[in-house]
N, C-alpha and C positions, 0 to 999 in steps of 0.2 A: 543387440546393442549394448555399447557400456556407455553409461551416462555420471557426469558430475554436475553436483548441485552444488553452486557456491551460497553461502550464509549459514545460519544458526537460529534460525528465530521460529515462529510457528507456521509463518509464509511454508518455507524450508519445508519443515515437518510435514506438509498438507502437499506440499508437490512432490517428495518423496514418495508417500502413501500409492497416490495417484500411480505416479511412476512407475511403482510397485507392482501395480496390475498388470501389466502389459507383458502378453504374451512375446514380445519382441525383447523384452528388457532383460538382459542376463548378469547387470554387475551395475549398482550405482553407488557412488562414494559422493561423499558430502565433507564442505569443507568452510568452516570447523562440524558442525554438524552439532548436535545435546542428546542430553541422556537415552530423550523418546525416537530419536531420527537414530541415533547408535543398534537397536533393536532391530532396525531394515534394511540399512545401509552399513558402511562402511567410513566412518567417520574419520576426519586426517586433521590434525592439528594445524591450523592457518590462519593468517589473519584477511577477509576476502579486502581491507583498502591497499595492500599490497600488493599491486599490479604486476611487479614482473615476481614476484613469489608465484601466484597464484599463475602465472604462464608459464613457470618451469616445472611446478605441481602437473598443470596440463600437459605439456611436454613429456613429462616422465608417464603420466598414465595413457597415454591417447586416448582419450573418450572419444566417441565417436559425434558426441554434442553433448555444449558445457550452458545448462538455463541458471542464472543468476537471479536471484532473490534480492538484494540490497541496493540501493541505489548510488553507492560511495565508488564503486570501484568501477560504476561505468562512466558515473561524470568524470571520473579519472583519466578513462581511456582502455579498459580491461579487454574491449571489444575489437579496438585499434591493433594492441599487442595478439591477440589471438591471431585477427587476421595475417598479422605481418609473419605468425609463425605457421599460418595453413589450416589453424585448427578454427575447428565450428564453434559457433557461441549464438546461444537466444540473449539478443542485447542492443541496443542499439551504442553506435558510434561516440566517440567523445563529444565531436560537434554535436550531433545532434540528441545527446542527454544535457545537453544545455536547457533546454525547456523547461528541466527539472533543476539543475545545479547555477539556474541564473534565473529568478525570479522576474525581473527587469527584461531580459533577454523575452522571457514567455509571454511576456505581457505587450512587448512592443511587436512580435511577433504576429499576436492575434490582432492588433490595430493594424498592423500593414497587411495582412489578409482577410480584413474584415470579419473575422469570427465573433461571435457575440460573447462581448465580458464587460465585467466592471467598469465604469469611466474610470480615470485616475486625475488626483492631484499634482500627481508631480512625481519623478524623480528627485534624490536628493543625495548630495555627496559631502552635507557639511549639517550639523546639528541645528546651526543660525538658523538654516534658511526650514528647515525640518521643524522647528518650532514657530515659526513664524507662519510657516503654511497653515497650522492647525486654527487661525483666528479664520480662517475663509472656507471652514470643509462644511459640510452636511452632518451631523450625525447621525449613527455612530459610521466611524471608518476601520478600514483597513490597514494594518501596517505592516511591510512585509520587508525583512531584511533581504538581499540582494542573494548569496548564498546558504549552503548547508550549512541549519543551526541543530542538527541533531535534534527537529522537532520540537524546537523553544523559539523561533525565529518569523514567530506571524502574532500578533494580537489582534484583536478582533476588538473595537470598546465604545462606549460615547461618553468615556470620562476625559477629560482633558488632564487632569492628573494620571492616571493612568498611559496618557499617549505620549505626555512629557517625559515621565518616566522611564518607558520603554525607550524612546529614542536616545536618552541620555547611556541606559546601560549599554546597547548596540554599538553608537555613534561617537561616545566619549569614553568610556569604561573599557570598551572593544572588549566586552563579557563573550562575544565568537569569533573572536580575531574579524582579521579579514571579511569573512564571511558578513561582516553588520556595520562595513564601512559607508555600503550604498545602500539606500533605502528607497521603495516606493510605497505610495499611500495612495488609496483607492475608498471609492463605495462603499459601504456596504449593502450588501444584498439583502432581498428579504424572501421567501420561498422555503422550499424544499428538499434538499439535498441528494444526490444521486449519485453514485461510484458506477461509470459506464468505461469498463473496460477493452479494448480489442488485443487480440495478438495478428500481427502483420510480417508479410516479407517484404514489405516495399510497393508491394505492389496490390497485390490481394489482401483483405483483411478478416478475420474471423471473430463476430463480437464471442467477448464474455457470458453468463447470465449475469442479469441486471443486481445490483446490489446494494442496501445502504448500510452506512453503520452511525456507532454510537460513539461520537468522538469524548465525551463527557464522562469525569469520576462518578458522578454521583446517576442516583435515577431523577427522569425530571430532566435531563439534559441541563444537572445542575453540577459545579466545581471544576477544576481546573480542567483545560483540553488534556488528553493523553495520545497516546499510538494509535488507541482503539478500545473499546471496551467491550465489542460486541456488532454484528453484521446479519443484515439476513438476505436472501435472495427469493422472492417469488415472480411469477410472470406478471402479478396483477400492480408491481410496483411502474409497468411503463406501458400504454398503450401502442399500437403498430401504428397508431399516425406519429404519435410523437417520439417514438423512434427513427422513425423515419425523417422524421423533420432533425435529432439531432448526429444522424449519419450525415444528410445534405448538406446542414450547413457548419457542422460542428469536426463531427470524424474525417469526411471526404477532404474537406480544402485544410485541413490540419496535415492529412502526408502525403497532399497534391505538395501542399504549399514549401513545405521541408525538403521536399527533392527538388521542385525550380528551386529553392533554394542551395542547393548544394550538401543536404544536410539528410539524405534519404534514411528514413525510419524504420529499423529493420528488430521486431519483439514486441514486447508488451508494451499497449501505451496505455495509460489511467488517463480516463477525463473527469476528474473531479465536478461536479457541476449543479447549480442550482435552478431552480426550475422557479422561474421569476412568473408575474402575472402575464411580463412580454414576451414569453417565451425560456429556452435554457438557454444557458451563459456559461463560460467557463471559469470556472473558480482557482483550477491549476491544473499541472502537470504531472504526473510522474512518468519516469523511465522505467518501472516495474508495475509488476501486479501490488496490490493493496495488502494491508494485513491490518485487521484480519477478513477482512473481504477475499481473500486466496480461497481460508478453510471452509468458508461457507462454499463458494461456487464447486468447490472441486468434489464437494457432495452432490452435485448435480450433473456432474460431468456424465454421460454415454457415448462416450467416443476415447480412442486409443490416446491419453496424449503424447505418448512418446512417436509414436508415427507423424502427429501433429507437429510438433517442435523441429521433430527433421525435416519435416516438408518448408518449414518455414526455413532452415539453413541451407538448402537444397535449391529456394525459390520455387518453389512447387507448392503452395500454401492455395492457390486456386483449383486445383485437381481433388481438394475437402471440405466434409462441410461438419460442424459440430453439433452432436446432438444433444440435448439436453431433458434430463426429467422432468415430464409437466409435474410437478410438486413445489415443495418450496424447502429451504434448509435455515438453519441461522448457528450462530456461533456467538459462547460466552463465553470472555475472558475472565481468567479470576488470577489474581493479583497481590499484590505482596505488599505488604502494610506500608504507608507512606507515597506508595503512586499516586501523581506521576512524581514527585520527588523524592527526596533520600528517600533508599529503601532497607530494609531487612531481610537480609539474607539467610540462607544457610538454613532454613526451616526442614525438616523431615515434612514428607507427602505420605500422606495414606487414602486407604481407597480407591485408588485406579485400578484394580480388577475390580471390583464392586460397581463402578462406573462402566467398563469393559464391558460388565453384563446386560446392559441395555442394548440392544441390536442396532435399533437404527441412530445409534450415537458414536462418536471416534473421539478420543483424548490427544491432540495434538499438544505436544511438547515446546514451548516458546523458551525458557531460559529456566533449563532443569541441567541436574549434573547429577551423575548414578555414583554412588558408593556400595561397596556388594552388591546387595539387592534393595537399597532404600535408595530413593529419589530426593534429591534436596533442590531448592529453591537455591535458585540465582542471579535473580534481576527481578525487574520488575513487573510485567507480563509474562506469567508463569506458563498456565496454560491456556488452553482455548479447546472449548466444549462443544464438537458442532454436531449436528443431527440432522438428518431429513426426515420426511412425512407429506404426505397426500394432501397435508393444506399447512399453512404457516405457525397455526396454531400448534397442530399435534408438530410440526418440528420445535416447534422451541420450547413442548411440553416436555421433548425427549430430552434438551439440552439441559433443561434444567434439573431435570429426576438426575441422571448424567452428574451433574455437580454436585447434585446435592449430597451424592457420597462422597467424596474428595473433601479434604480438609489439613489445612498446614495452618500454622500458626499465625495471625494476622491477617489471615486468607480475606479478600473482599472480591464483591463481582454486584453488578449491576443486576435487578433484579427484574428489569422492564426492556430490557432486548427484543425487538419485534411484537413487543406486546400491543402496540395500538397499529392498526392496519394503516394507516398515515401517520406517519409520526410530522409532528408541525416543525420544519424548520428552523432557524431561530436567524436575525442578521449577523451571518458568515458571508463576508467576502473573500474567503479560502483558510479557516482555523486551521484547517488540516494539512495547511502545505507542510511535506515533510514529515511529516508523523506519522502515516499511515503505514 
């Protein structure tokens, strides 16, 4: 099999690796690809929101199936263009990456098929009426810009200056274009938070392992939301009744409900969600796997995924099943002075063989760039540290020895990644839409 990966980020790096294994696999390019995914693959200069770039890329290489990492180029249609050109893609449809590229779209979605989420206040199309609603909410609430804000476009608060604020940048400022014309305000939730992933052909579906992460700069689930700062996956994060209960009412009538709808779900769907006293709820969407929720699970993975992926473009996704290590993994990001904002680039890395030498640890690569043989920083989520082990503890003991050689200039990482066996929730009625 030759396979292309579209994106760049650590998701990327961590489904490369995977990839990598597979006795079936004999050629994967990556596109754009970084420094660490250049080492295993074949990286090709692109930009993945470039939808017919990135179709004529495909066109010229013929992969035999293209799994997308980023969620820009399917709410575009990237899945749309493949088809129309014969070629394979793990991805779902333009319409139906709406769930993720229309905030308002997911939300009325889930009320017209009764799935459990948030009440809301309202829709809103005009700032007037958007500040006006805040004298009649509950606090604290939700407030979620309509489209992609490049993971700036949800606040979570129970300040009223703070909601005023945010609405004005969105709705008056248009600080994301288009993207923060429409707004909805919601609930906020209180509970637990949970990243329950599946991959599907439409028809069949194959869950993820179960996952949470650590949306917050600081430790303490303290300082501004980010992409991710860290994830772990063990079995003891969800019971088999109450998975069961969020297959019934949450997975099942989610890609029942999108095909009567016209909008059939075909890849990876993220159900963000929070595990309320009434039950889970759904907090949001994505059209892709998580990150860094990717790099932890794919430490657990025992099964082929490249055989998996084609069965899912094949529609033969029922004919397998995934097996997963009883153990547990986690993953630490460490990060580049100023995340989530301006950041500092261009830092030299050291240490990643020294890191390399801990066995059950892997150095996935988020936004590095190789000169010679030095690795420099180039964004903001540099790398991500993940590790397995026989209980959650010894993995996130491995994650951490793992980082703790590594060091670039400004370097930060959170230093309580899966450290409490429950971590307590906090009121999020979806911080994480987009960022993940």
């Amino acid at each position: 099999m030759k396979i292309l990966v579209i994106g760049g980020g650590g998701r990327e790096h961590a489904l490369v690796w995977k990839l990598g294994q597979s006795s079936l696999v004999e050629q994967i390019w990556c596109a754009p690809g970084n420094g660490g995914i250049s080492e295993i693959a074949e990286c090709i200069a692109a930009d993945p929101g470039e939808v017919q770039a990135i179709a004529a890329l495909a066109g010229r290489l013929k992969p035999d199936v293209t799994v997308v990492g980023p969620e820009l180029p399917l709410v575009r249609g990237l899945a749309d263009e493949f088809a129309n050109r014969g070629l394979k893609l793990i991805g779902p449809s333009k319409s139906a990456a709406e769930l993720e590229g229309s905030k308002i779209f997911a939300k009325q979605f889930l009320q017209r098929r009764g799935i459990p989420t948030a009440s809301t206040y309202g829709v809103f199309n005009s700032s007037v009426d958007a500040y006006t609603s805040l004298c009649a909410v509950d606090w604290p609430v939700v407030l979620k810009a309509d489209g992609l804000c490049g993971g700036k476009g949800v606040l979570v608060t129970s300040s009223p200056d703070a909601a005023t604020s945010f609405i004005g940048r969105l709705m008056e400022e248009l600080e994301f274009g288009d993207a923060g014309k429409h707004l909805l305000i919601e609930e906020g939730l209180e509970g637990e938070e949970l990243s329950y992933i599946v991959l599907t052909d439409g028809a069949s579906l194959v869950p993820m392992a179960v996952t949470r992460d650590h949306k917050r700069a600081f430790d303490g689930n303290e300082g501004p939301n980010t992409g991710g700062m860290g994830a772990y996956s063990t079995d003891e994060l969800l019971s088999a009744e109450l998975e069961e209960s969020i297959r019934r009412t949450i997975v099942e009538p989610t890609i029942r409900g999108m095909a009567s709808e016209g909008r059939p779900y075909k890849g990876f769907l993220y159900f963000g969600l929070m595990l309320t006293a009434k039950g889970p709820k759904v907090l949001e969407f994505n059209c892709r796997m998580g990150d860094p929720e990717t790099q932890a699970i794919v430490m657990r993975m025992d099964f082929d995924l490249a055989e998996m992926l084609m069965a899912v473009a094949d529609g033969k996704l029922g004919d397998l099943k995934a097996r997963w290590a009883p153990a547990a993994s986690a993953c630490v990001v460490l990060a580049s002075k100023g995340y989530p904002g301006s950041c500092e680039m261009g830092k030299a890395i050291s240490g990643l063989s020294e890191a390399n030498k801990i066995s059950a640890a892997v150095v996935f690569h988020a936004a590095t760039k190789m000169e010679g043989s030095v690795y420099y920083t180039s964004g903001g989520r540099v790398l991500g540290v993940a590790a397995k082990g026989s209980s959650l503890q010894a993995a996130v003991s491995s994650a951490y020895a793992a980082a703790g050689n590594i060091s670039f200039e400004g370097m930060h990482y959170r230093g309580d990644i899966g450290r409490a066996a429950s971590v307590q929730g906090r009121a999020a009625g979806g911080a994480e839409i987009e960022s993940s």
